[in-house]
C-alpha positions in Angstrom: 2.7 27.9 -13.0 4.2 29.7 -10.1 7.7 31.3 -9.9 10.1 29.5 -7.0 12.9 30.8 -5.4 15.6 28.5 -6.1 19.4 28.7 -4.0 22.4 26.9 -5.5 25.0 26.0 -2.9 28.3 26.1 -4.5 27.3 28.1 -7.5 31.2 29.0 -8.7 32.1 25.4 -9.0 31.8 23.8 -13.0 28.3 21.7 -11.6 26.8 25.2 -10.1 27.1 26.6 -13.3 25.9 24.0 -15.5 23.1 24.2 -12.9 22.6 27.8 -13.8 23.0 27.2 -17.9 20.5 23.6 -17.5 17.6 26.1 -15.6 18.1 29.1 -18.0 18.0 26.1 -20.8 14.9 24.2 -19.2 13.2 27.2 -18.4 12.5 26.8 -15.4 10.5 28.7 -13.1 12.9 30.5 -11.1 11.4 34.0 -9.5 14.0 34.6 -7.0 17.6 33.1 -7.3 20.3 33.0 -4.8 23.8 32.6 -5.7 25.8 30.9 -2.7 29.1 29.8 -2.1 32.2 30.3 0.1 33.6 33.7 1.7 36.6 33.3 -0.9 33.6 33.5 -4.3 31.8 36.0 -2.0 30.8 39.4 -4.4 31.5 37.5 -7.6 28.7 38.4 -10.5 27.4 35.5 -12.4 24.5 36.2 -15.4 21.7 34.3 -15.8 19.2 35.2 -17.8 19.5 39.2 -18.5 20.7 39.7 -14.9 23.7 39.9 -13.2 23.8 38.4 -9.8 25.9 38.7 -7.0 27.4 35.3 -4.7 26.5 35.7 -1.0 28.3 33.5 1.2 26.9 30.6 2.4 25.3 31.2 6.0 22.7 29.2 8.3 20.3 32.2 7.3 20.2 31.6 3.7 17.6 29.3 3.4 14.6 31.7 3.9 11.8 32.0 1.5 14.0 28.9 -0.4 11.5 26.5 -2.4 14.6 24.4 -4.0 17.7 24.5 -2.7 20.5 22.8 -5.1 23.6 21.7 -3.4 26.9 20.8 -5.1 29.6 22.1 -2.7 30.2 19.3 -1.3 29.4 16.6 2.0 30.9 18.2 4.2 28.8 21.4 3.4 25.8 19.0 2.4 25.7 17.5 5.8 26.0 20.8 8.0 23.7 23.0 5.5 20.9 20.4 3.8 19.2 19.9 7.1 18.8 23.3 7.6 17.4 23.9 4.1 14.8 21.4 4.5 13.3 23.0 8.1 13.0 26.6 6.1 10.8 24.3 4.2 12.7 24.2 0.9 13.7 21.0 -0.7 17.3 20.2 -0.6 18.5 18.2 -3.6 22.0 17.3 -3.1 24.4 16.5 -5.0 27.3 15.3 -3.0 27.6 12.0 -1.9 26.2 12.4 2.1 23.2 11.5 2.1 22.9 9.1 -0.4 22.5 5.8 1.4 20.7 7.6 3.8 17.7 5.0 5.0 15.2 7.8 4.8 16.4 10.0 2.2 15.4 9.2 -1.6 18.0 8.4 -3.7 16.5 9.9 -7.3 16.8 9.1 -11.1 13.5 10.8 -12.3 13.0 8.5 -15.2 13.3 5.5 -12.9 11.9 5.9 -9.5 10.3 9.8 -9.3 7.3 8.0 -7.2 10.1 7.4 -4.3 9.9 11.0 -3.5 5.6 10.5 -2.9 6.7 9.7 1.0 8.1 13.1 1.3 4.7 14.6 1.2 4.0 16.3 4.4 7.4 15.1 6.4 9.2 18.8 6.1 12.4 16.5 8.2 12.5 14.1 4.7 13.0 17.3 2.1 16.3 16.0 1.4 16.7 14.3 -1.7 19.9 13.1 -3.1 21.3 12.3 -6.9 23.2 10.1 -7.1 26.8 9.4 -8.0 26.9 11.0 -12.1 27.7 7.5 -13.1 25.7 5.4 -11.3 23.0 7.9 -12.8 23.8 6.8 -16.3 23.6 3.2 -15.8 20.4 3.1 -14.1 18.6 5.9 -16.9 20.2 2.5 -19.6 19.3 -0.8 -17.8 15.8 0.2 -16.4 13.6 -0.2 -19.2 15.8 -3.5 -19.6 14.9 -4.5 -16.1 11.1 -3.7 -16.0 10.8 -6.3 -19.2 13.4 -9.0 -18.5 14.7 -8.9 -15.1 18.0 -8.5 -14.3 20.4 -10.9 -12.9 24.0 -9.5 -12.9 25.4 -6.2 -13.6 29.6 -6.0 -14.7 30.4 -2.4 -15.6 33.8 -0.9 -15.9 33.9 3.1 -15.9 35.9 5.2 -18.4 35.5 8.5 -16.6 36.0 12.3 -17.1 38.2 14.6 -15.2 35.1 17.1 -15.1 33.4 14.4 -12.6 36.6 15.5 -10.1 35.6 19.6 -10.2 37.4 22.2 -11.6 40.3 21.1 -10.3 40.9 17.6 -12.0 39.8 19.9 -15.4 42.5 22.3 -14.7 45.5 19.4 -14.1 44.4 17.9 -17.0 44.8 21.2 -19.0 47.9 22.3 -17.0 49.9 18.8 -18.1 48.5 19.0 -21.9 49.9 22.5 -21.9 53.7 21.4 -19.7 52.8 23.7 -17.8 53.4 23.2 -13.9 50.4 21.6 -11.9 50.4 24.1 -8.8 47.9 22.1 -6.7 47.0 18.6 -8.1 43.6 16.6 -7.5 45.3 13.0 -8.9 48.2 11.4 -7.3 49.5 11.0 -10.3 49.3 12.6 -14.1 46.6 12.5 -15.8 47.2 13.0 -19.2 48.0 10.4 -21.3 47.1 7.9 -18.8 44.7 6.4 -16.8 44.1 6.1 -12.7 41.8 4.6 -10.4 40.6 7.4 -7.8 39.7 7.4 -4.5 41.3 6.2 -1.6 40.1 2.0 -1.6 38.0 0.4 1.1 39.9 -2.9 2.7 38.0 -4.8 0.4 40.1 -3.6 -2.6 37.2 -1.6 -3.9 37.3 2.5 -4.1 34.8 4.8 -3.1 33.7 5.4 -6.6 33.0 1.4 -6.7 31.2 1.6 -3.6 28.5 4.6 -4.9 27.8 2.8 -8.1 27.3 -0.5 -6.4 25.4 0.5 -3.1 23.1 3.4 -5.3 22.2 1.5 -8.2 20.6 -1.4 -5.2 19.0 1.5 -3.2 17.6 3.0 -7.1 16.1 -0.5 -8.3 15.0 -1.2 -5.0 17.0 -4.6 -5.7 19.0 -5.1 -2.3 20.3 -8.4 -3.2 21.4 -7.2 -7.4 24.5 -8.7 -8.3 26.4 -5.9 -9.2 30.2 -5.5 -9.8 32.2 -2.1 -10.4 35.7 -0.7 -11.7 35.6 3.0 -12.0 38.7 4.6 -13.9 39.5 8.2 -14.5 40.6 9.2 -17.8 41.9 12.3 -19.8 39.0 12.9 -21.3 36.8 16.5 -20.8 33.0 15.7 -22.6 32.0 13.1 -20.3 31.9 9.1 -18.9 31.6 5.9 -20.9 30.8 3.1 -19.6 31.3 -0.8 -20.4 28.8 -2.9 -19.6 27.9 -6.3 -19.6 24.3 -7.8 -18.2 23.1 -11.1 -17.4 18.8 -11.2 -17.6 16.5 -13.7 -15.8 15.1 -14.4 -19.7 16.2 -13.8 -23.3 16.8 -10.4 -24.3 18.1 -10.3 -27.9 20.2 -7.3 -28.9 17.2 -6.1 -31.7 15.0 -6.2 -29.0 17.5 -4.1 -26.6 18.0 -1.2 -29.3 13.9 -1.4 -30.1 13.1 -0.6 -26.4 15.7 1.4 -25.4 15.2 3.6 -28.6 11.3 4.1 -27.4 12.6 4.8 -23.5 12.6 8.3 -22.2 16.2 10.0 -21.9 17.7 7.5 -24.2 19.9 7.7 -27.8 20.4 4.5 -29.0 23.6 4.8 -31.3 24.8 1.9 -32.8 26.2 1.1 -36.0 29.6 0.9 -35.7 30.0 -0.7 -39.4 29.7 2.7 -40.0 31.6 4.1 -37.2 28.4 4.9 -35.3 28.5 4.4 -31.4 28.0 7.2 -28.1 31.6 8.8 -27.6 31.7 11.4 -25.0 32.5 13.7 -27.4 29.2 14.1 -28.9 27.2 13.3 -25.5 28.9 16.8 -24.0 25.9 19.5 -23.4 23.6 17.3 -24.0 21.2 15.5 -21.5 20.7 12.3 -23.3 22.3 9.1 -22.0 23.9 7.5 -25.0 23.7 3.7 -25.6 25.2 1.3 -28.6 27.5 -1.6 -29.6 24.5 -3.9 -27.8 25.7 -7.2 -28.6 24.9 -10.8 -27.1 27.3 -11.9 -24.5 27.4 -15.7 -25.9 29.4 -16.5 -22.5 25.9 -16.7 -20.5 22.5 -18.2 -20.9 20.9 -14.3 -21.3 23.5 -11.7 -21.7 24.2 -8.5 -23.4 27.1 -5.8 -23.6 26.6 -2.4 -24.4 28.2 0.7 -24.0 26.6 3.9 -21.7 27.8 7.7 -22.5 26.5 11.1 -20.8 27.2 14.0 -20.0 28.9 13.5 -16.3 27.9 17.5 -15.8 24.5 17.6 -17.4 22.6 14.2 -16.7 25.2 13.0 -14.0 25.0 15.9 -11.9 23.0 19.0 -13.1 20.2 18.5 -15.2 19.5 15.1 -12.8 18.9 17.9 -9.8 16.6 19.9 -11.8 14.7 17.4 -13.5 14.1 15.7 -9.7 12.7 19.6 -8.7 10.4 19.5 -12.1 9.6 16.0 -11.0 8.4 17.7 -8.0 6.3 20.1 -9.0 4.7 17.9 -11.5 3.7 15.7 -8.9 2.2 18.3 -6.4 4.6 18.6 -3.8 6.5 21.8 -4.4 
């Protein structure tokens, strides 16, 4: 196999470096990497590998000789910066939330729909490819082999989310206020710690932004534009990652043995559940690892054929890093890069 030369936009920021630690990890392919950021992170030194490299700042020239170009800095910076990436002829996988929805730009959970990327064979204008929202990424790695067998009818999931998924900056109130130490520039309106918020400014419909992603993405992912989906995303004080509660409706009977037997033999999937032993995913356990985590599956006796389970992973890793570079593997694997 060939050596790329892969850039990460925003490579200072806590999902640029778990980008750097998940390709070191992975080892993947990189022969040339470029570290890019703002003029503030410019001359930093970041190792990877046995080398020390240095931050450039970000430019409209820095896509040259670029095979993979991994964004997390960003929509604003996504918008302005992927479209140039992808006419130097480098594949822009984005993390940020701009081009998600995009009619023409794949919306990509490897283990679910890599063959969505096939169209971008040849169309140098379609090299953007986004990942999705980190939790909307979870949910769909859980319920697709559920889907493919029984059909789903109705998706209720509530979100129990990290402060990581908010940058460094949500980490660092978090710490700040379990410390009583002063929070010098805040990313929740309100405290964090020992509490829990809703975040995002809310569309008129009552629904946040986060809402919105899970429910729009996970439609565009199962290429389901009618799914009945339903979505309540909280922030909470937690560091190792976002649980999720959720609660399905199928078209047939899916009994919970038969939920833990296929999702146990489903790529990218711990099942975890034996909680008369205390045995369930806890975001504890599911931090720096690349798994999505599922357990206490249980029938939902309310409807004809429903479940309940409960979804962990790594917001970081699966929700945001390793995602990217498992869609560029994806790529390469398939003959396109």
């Amino acid at each position: 196999m060939r050596g790329y030369h892969v850039a990460i936009v925003g490579a200072t920021g806590l999902v640029g470096r778990t980008m750097l630690q998940v390709l070191q990890e992975r080892n993947f392919p990189v022969s040339v990497l470029t570290l890019l950021a703002s003029r503030n992170s410019e001359g930093k030194q970041i190792q990877f590998r046995d080398e020390q490299h240095t931050v450039k700042e970000l430019h409209e020239s820095s896509f040259a000789n670029v095979d993979f170009a991994l964004f997390s800095a960003g929509s604003p910076i996504s918008i302005r910066y992927a479209p140039i990436a992808a006419a130097a002829n480098a594949f822009a996988i984005d993390n940020s939330s701009a081009w998600r929805l995009h009619k023409n730009v794949p919306l990509i959970v490897p283990e679910v729909n890599a063959k969505a990327m096939r169209k971008l064979n040849g169309d140098l204008k379609s090299r953007i490819i986004a990942n999705p929202n980190c939790s909307t990424i979870q949910l769909a790695v859980a319920l697709y082999p559920l889907h493919k067998k029984y059909k789903i009818k109705r998706i209720v999931v509530s979100t129990y989310q990290s402060v990581t998924g908010a940058g460094q900056r949500g980490a660092e109130q978090l710490a700040s206020e379990l410390m009583n130490r002063p929070v010098e520039h805040p990313k929740f309106p309100h405290p964090i710690a020992f509490n829990c918020i809703f975040h995002d400014f809310p569309y008129e419909d009552g629904y946040t932004s986060e809402e919105f992603k899970m429910i729009h993405e996970m439609k565009k992912i199962f290429h389901f534009d009618g799914l009945p989906i339903t979505a309540t995303c909280v922030r909470i004080p937690v560091t190792g990652g976002h649980s999720e509660s959720v609660n399905i409706e199928f078209e047939k009977k899916c009994s919970p043995e038969e939920a833990r037997t296929l999702l146990a033999a489903s790529k990218g999937i711990i099942v975890q559940d034996d909680p008369k032993n205390d045995i369930y995913p806890m975001p504890v356990n599911a931090a720096g690892r690349d798994e999505v985590f599922v357990g206490r599956i249980r029938e939902d006796a309310t409807v004809r054929y429903g479940l309940n389970m409960w979804v962990v992973a790594d917001n970081l890793r699966k929700g945001a890093a390793t995602n990217a570079i498992q869609i560029a593997e994806k790529l390469i694997e398939m003959g396109l890069a």
